[in-house]
C-alpha positions in Angstrom: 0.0 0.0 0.0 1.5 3.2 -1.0 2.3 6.4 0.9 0.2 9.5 0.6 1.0 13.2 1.4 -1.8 15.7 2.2 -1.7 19.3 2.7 -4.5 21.4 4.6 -5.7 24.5 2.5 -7.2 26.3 5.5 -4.3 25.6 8.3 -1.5 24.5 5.9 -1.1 21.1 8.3 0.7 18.9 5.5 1.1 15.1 6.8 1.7 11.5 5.2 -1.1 9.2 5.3 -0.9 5.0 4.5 -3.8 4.1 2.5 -4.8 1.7 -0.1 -5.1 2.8 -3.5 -8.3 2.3 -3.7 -9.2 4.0 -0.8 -10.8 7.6 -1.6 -9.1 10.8 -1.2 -9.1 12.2 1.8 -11.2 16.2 2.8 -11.5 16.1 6.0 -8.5 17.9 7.9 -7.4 16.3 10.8 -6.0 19.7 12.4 -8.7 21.9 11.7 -11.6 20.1 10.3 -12.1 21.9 7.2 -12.5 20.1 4.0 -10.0 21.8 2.5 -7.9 18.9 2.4 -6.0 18.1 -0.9 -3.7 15.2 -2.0 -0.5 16.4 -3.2 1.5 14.3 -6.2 4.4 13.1 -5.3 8.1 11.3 -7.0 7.1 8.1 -5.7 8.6 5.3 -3.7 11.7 3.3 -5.9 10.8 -0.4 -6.6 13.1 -2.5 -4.5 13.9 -6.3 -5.9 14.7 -8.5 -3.0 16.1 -12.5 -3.1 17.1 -14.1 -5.8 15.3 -14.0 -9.2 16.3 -10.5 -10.4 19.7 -10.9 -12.1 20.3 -12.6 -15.4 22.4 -15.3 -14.0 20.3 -16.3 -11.6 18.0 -18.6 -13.6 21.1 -20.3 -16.3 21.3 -23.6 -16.5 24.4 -25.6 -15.9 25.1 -26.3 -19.4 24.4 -23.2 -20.4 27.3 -21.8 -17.2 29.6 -24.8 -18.8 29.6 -23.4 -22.4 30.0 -20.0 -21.6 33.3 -20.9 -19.2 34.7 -22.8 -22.6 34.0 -20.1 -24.7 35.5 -17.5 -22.5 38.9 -20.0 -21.6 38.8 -20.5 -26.0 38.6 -15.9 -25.8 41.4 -16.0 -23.4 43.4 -18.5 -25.5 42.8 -17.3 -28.9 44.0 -13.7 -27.3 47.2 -14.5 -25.6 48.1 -16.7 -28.8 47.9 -13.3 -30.7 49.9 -11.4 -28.4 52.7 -14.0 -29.2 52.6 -13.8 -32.7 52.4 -9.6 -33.4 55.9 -10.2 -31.0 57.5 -12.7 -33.2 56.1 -10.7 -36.2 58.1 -7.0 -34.9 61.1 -8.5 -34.5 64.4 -7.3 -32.3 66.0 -3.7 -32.4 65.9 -0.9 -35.2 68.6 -0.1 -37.2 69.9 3.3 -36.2 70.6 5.6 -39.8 
């Protein structure tokens, strides 16, 4: 159930009230009694995610975990195999003219 905030007109009494949203809107003033009450709009609460359930890696399977360790071990080789050759490929000193 969400958080309301309501500001009186007549006595400016401002105050947060926990209702449901279907509940009406309050008018009576709780201060002064007036029915000059008014709902104000407000940002909003954030959405808060709690357990498990709200990451993408929380519902892979195991093969799906196994072939995504092989290709990033076959990333990891396939990069350091490069890295040899472009050093092989430069070669030793230059030449000074």
């Amino acid at each position: 159930m969400p958080t309301y905030d309501y500001v009186c007109d007549a006595c400016e009494h401002e105050f947060e009230l926990f209702q449901s949203i279907t509940a009406g809107v309050k008018r009576k003033c709780p201060e002064c009694g007036k029915l000059k009450l008014r709902r104000l709009i407000g940002p909003g609460a954030a959405i808060v995610f709690k357990g498990s359930g709200f990451y993408k890696t929380d519902y892979r399977s195991e093969s799906y975990k196994s072939g995504a360790a092989k290709a990033k071990k076959a990333r990891s080789t396939a990069k350091s195999s490069s890295k040899s050759k472009s050093k092989s490929k430069s070669g030793g000193a230059k030449k000074k003219s």
